[in-house]
GUDREN-114774 format. One record per atom (N, C-alpha, C, O, CB): y, x, z; residue in one letter. Coordinates in steps of 0.05 Angstrom, whole numbers, padded with zeros to 5 digits, always signed. Glycine has a CB too. Layout:
% GUDREN-114774
YXZA ...
This chain:
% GUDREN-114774
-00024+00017+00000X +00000+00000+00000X +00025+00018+00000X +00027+00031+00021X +00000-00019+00025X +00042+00021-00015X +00078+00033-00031X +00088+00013-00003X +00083-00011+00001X +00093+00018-00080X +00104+00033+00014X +00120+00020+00023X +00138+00011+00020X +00148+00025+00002X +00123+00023+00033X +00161-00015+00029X +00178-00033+00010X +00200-00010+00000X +00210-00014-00023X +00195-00063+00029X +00205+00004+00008X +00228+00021+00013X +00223+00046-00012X +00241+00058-00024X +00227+00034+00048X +00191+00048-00017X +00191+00068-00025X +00193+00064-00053X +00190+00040-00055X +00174+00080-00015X +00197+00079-00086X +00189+00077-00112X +00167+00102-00114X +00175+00125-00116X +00216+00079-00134X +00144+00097-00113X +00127+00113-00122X +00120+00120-00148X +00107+00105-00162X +00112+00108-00113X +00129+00150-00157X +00118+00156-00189X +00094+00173-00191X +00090+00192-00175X +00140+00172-00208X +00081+00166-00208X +00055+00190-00222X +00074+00205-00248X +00083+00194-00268X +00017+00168-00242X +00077+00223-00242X +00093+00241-00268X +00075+00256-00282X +00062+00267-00265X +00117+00263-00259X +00068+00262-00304X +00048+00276-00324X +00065+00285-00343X +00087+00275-00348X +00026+00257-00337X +00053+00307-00356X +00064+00315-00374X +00043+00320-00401X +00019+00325-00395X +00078+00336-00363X +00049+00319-00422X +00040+00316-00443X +00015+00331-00444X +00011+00349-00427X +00058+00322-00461X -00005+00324-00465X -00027+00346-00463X -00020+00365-00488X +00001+00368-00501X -00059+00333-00465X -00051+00380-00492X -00045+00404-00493X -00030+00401-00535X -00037+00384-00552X -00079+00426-00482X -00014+00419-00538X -00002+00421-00563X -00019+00427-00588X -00035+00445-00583X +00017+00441-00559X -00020+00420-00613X -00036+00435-00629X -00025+00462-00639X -00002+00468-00646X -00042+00419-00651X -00047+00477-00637X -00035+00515-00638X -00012+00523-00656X +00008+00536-00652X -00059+00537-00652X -00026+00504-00688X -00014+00508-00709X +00025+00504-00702X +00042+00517-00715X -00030+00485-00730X +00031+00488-00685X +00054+00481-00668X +00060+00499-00642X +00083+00502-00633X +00049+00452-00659X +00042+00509-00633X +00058+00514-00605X +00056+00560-00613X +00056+00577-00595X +00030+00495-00563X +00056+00563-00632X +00069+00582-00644X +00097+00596-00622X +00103+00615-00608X +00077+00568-00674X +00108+00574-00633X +00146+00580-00615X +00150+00559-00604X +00138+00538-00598X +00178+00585-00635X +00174+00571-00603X +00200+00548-00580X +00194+00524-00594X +00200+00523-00617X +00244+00555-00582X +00181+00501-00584X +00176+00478-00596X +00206+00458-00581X +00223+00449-00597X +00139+00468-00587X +00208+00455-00559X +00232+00441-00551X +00231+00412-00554X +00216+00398-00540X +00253+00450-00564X +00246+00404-00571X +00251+00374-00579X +00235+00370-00601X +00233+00346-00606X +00280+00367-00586X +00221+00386-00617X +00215+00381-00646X +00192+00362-00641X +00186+00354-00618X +00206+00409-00666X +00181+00355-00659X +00163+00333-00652X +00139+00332-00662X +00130+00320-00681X +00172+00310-00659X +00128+00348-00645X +00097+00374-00653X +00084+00350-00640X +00090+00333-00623X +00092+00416-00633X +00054+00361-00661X +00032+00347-00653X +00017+00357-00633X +00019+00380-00625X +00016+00342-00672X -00005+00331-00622X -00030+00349-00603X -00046+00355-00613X -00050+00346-00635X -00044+00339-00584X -00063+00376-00602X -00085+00382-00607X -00108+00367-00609X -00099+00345-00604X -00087+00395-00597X -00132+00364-00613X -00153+00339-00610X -00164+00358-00576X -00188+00358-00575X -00185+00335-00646X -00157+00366-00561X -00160+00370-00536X -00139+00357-00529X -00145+00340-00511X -00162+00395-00527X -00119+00358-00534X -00102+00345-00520X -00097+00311-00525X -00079+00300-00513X -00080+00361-00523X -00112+00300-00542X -00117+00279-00549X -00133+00268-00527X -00127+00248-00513X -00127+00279-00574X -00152+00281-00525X -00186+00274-00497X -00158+00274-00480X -00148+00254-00471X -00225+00309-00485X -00146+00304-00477X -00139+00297-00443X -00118+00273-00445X -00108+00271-00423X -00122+00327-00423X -00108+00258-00460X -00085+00240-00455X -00107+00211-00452X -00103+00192-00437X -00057+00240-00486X -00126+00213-00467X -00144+00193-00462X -00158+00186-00451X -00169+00164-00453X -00151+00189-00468X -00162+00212-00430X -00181+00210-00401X -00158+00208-00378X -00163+00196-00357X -00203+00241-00396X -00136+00221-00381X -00119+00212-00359X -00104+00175-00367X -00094+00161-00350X -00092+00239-00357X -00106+00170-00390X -00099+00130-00390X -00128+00118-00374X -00125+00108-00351X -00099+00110-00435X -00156+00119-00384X -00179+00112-00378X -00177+00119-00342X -00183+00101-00327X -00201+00129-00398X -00170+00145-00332X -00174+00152-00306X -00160+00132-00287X -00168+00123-00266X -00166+00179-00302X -00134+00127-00301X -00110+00111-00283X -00101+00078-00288X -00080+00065-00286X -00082+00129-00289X -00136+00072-00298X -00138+00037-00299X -00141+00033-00283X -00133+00010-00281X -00154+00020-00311X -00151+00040-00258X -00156+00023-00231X -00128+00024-00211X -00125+00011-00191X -00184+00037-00212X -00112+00039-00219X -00085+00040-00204X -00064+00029-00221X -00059+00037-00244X -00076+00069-00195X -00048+00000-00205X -00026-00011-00214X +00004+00000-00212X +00018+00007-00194X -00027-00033-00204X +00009-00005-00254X +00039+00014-00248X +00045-00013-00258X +00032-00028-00272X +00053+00049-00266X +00081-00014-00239X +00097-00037-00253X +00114-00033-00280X +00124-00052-00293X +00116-00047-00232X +00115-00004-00289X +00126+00009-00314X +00115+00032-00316X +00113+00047-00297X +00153+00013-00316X +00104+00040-00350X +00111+00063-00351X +00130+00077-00370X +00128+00070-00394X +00092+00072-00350X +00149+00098-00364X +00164+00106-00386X +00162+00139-00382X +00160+00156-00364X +00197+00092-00385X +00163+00134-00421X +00154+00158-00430X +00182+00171-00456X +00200+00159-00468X +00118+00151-00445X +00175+00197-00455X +00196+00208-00478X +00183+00195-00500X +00159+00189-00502X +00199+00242-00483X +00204+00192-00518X +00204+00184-00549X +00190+00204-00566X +00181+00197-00588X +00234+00183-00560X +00185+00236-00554X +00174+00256-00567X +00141+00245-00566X +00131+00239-00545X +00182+00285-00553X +00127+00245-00593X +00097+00234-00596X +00082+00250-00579X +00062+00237-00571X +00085+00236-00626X +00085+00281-00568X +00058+00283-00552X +00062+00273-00526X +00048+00286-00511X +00046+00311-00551X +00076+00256-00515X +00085+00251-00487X +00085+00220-00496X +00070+00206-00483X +00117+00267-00474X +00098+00208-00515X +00093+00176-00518X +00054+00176-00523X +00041+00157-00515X +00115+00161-00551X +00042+00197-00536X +00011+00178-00540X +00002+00184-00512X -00022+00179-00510X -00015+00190-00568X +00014+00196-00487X -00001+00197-00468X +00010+00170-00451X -00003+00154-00439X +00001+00224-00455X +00032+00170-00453X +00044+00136-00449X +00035+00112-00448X +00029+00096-00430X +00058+00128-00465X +00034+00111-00483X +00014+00096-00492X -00010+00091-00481X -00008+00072-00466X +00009+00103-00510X -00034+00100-00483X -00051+00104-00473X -00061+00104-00441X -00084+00102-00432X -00051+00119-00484X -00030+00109-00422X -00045+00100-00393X -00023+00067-00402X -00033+00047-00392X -00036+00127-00351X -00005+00063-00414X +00003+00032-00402X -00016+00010-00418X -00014-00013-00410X +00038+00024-00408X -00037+00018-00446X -00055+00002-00456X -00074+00002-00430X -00091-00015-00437X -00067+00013-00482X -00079+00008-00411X -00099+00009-00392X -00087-00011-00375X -00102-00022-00358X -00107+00038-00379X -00066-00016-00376X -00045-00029-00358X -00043-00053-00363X -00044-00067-00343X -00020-00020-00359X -00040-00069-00393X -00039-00086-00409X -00008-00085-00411X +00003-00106-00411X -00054-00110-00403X +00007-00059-00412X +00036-00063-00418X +00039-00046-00438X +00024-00031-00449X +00055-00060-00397X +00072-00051-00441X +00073-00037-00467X +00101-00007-00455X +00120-00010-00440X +00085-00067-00496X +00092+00019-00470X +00115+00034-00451X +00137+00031-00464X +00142+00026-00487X +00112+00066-00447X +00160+00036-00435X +00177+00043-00446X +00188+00062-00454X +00180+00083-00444X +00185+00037-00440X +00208+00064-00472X +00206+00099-00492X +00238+00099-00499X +00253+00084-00513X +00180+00100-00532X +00242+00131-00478X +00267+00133-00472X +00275+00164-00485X +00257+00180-00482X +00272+00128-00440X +00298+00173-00499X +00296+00198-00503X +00317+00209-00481X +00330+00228-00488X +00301+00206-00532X +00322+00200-00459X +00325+00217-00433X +00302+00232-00426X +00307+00252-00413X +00331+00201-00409X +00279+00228-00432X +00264+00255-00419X +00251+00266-00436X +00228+00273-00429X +00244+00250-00397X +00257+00271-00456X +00259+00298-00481X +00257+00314-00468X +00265+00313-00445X +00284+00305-00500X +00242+00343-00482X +00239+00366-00469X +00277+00366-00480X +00295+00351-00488X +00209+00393-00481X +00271+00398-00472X +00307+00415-00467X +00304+00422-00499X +00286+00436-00507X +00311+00453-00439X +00326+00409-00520X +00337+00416-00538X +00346+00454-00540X +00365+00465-00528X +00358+00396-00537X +00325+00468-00560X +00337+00499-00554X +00352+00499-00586X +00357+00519-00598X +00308+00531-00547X +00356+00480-00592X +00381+00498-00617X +00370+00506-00637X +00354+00491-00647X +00397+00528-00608X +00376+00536-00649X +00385+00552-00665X +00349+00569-00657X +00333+00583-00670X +00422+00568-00657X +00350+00561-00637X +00317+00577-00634X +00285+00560-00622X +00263+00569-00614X +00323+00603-00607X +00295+00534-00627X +00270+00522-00634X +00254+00525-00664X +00265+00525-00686X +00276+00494-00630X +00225+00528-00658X +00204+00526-00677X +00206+00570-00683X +00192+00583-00698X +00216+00496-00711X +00228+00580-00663X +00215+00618-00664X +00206+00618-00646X +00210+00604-00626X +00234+00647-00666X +00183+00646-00651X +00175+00658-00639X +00195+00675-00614X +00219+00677-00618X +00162+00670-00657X +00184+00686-00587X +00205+00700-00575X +00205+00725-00584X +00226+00736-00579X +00203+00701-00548X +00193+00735-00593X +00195+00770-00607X +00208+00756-00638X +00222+00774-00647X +00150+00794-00613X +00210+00731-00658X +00232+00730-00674X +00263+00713-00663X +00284+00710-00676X +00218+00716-00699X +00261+00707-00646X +00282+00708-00627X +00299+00736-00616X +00324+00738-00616X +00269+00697-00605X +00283+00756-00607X +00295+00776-00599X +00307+00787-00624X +00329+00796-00621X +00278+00792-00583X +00292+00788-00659X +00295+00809-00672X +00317+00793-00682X +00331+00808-00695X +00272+00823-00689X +00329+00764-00683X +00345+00744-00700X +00373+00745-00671X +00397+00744-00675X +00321+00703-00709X +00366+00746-00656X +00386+00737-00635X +00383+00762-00620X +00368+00758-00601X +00380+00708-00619X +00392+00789-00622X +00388+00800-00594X +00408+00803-00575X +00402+00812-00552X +00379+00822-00595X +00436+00796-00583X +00453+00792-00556X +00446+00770-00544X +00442+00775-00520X +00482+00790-00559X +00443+00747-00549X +00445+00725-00549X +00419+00716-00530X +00416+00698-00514X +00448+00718-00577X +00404+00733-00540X +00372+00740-00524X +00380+00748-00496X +00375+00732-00478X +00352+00771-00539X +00396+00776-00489X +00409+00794-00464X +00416+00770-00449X +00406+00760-00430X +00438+00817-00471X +00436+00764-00462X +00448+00738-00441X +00432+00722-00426X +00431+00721-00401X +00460+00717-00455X +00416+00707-00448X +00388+00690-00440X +00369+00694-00412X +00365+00681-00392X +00367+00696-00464X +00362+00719-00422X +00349+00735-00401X +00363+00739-00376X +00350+00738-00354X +00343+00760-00411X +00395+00746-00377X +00405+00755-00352X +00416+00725-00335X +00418+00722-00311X +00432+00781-00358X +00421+00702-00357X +00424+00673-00337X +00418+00652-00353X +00434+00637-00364X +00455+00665-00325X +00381+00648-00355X +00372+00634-00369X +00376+00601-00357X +00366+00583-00370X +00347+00645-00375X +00385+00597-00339X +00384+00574-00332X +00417+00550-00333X +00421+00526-00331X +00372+00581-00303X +00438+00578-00341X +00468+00567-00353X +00477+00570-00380X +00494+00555-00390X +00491+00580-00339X +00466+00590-00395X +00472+00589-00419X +00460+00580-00436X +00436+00577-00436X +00475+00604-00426X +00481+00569-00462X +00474+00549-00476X +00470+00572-00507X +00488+00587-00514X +00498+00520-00474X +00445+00569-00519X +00431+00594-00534X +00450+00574-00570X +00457+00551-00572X +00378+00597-00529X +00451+00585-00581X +00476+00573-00618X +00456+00551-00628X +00432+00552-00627X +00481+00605-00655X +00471+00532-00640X +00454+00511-00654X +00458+00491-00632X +00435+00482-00630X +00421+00520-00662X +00470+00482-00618X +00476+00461-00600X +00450+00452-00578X +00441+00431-00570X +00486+00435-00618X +00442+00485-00574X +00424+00478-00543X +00435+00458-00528X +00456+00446-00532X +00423+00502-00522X +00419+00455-00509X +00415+00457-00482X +00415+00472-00456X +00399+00490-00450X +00402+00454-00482X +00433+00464-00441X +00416+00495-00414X +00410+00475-00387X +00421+00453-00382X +00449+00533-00397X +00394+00484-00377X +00375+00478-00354X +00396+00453-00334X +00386+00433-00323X +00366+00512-00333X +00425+00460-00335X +00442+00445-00322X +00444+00419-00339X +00441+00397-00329X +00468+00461-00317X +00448+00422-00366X +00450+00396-00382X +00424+00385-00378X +00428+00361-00381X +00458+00400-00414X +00402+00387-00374X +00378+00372-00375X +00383+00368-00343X +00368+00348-00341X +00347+00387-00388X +00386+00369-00331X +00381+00360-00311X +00395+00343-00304X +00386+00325-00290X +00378+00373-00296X +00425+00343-00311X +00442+00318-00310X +00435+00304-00321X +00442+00282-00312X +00463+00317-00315X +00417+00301-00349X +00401+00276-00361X +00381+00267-00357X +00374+00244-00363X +00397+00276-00380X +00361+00291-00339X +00335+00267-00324X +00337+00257-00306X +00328+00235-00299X +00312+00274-00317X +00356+00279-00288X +00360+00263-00259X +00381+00236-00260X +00380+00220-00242X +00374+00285-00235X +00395+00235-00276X +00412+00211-00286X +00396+00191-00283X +00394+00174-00264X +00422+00212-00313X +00383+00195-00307X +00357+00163-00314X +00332+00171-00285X +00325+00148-00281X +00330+00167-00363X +00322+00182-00272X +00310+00185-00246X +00323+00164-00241X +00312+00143-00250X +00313+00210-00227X +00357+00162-00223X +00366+00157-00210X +00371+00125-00218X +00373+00105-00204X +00382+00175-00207X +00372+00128-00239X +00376+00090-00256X +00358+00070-00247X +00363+00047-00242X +00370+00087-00292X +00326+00089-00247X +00308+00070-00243X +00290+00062-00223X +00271+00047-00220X +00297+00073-00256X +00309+00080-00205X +00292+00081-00174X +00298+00054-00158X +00284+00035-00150X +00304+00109-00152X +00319+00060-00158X +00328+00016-00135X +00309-00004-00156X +00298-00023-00144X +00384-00005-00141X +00302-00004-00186X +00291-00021-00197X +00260-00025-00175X +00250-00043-00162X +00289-00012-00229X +00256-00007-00178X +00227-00003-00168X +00211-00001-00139X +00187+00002-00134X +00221+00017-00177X +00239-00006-00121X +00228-00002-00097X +00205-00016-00088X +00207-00039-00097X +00245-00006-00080X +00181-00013-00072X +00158-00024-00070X +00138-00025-00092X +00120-00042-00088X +00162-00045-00062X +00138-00010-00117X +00125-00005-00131X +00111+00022-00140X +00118+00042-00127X +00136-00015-00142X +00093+00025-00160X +00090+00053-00170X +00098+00047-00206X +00094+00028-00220X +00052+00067-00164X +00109+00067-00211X +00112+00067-00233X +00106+00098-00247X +00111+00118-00234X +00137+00055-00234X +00097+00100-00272X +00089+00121-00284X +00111+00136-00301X +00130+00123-00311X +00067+00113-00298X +00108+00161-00303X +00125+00183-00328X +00113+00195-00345X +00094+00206-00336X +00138+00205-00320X +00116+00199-00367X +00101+00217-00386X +00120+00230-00401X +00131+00219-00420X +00082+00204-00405X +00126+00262-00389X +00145+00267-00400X +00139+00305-00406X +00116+00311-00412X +00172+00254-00381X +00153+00319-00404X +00151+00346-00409X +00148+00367-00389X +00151+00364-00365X +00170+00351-00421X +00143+00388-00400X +00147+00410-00373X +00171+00422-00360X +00173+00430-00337X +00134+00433-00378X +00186+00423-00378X +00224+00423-00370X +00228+00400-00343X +00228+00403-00319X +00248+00407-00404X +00230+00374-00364X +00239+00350-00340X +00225+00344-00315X +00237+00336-00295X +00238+00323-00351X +00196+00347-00318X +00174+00350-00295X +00178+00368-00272X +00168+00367-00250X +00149+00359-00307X +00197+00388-00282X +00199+00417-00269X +00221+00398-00251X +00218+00390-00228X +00210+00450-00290X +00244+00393-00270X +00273+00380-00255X +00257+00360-00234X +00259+00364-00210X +00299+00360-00281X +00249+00347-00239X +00241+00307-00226X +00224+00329-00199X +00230+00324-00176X +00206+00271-00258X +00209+00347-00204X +00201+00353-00172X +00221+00376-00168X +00220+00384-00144X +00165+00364-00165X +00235+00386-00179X +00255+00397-00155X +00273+00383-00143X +00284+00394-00124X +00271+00417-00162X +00281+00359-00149X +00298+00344-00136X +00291+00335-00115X +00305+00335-00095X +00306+00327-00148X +00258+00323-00116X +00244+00317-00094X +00244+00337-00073X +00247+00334-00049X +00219+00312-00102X +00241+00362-00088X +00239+00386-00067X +00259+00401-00050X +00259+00417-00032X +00229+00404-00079X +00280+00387-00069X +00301+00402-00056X +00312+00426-00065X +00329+00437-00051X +00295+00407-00032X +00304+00439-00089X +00290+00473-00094X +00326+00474-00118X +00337+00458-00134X +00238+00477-00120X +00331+00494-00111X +00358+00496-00135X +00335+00506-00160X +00311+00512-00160X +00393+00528-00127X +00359+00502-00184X +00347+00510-00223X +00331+00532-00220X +00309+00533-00232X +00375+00521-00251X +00340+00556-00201X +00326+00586-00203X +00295+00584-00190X +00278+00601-00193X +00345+00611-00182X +00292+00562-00179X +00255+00558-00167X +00241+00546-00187X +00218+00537-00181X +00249+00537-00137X +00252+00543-00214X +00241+00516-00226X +00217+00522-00239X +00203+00504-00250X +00261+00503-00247X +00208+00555-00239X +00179+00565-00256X +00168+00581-00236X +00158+00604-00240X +00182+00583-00287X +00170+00562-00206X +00152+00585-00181X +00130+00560-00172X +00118+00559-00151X +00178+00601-00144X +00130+00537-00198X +00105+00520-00188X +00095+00511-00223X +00110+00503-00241X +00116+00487-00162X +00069+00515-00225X +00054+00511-00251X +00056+00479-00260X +00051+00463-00241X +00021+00520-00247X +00061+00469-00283X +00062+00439-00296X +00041+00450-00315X +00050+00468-00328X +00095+00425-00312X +00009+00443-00321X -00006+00451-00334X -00001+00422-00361X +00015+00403-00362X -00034+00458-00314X -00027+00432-00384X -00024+00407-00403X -00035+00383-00390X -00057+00387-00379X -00039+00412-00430X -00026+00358-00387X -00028+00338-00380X -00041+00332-00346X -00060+00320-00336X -00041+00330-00402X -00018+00349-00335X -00021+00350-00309X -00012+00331-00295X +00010+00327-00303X -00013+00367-00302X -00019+00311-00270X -00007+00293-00256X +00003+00308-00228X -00010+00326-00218X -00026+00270-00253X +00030+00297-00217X +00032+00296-00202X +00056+00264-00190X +00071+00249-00202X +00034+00323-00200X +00047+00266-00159X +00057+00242-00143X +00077+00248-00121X +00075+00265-00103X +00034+00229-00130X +00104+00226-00127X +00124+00228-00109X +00130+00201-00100X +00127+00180-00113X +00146+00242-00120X +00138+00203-00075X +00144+00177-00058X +00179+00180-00059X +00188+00200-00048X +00127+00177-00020X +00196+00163-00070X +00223+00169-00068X +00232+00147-00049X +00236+00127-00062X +00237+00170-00094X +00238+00146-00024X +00252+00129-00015X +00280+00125-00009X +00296+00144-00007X +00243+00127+00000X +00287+00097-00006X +00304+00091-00006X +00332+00106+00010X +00356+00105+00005X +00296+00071-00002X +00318+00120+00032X +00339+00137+00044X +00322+00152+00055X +00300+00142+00061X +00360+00126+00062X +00327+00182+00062X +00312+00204+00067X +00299+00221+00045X +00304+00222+00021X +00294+00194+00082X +00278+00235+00061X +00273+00259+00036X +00245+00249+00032X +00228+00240+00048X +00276+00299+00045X +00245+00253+00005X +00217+00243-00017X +00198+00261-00012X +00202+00282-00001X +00222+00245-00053X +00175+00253-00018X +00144+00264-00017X +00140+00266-00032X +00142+00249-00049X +00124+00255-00008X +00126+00303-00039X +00108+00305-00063X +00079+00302-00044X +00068+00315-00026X +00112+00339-00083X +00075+00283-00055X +00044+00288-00052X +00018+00294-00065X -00004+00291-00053X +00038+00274-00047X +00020+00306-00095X +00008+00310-00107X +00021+00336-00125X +00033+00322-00142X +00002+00287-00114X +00026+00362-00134X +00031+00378-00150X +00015+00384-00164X -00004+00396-00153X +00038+00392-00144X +00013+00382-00192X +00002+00390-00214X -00032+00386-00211X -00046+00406-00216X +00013+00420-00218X -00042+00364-00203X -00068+00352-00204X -00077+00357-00230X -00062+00356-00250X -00069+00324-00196X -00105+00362-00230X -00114+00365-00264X -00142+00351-00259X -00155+00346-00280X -00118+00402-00279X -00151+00344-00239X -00182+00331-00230X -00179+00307-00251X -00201+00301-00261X -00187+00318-00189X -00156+00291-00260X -00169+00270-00276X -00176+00279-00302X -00182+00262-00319X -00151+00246-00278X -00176+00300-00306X -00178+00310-00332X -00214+00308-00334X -00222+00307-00357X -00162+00345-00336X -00233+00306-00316X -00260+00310-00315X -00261+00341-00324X -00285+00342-00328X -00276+00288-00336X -00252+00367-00329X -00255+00388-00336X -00245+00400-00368X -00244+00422-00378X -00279+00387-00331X -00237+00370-00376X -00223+00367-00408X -00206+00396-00414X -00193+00400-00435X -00195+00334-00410X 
């Protein structure tokens, strides 16, 4: 039993990428899965029929909507599909490699490296501060909807990173000192006042071993 107070989410993130795609900086582009990562989006919908979500919303990006898909068909709903939780737009260096990054960009690279979490890389990036004002935004939109409920996410490893540091409390610089694997679950209790519960980080048991 979700206490009245509380909005409980299952947050997941996409499964695994097809290779031919995850080459480079994939970002926003709208790369396919792998047929592994197909099983794992279809064993984590199949795993999470016996637990009631009152929504689930997923990015507009296809490998994070067919995992969507697929747990709210278990649901008998239909997701909702938002491009607030888009991975992080990289610009001018989505779809390179980081060694054709370094040889195409190498100041631009220095910078990166010395404050990857404020600078915004040419081609109308993103940096770590702009995504986070846009997931935690929509976080924040949909939480009073939901109090006394669970509701589901299917979204990326960027925004997944943001949605539990907020829970955690952790500033941008902790945001790759906890693993988001391919189609990993984890569980937060956000209540209405006070500090939220992770209770679950980067679970992979529904995967059956996928």
């Amino acid at each position: 039993m979700i206490p009245a107070d509380v909005t409980r989410i299952v947050l997941l993130r996409h499964g695994e990428v097809h290779p031919e795609d995850a080459r480079g900086l994939y970002g926003q582009m709208d790369v396919r899965l792998s047929e592994r990562g197909i099983r794992q989006s279809d064993a984590a919908g199949a795993w999470l029929a016996n637990q009631r979500f009152a929504r689930v919303y997923t990015s507009d990006l296809r490998r994070a909507h067919y995992l969507g898909s697929s747990i709210a068909r278990h649901q008998g709903l239909a997701p909702t599909v938002t491009p607030a939780l888009r991975e992080r737009n990289f610009g001018a260096w989505q779809a390179l490699t980081w060694q054709e990054i370094q040889d195409r960009f190498p100041d631009e690279h220095r910078r990166y490296e010395a404050n990857r979490f404020t600078m915004r890389v040419p081609g109308g990036a993103e940096n770590f501060q702009d995504v986070r004002h846009r997931v935690i935004g929509f976080l924040h939109s949909i939480l009073d909807r939901h109090r006394g409920q669970q509701i589901a996410i299917t979204a990326h490893s960027g925004p997944n990173r943001l949605i539990l540091a907020e829970a955690l409390r952790l500033p941008l610089e902790s945001l790759f000192t906890f693993e988001q694997d391919y189609c990993c679950r984890n569980v937060i209790d956000f209540p209405a006042s006070g500090t939220p519960r992770v209770r679950l980080l980067n679970g992979t048991e529904h995967l059956g071993g996928i």
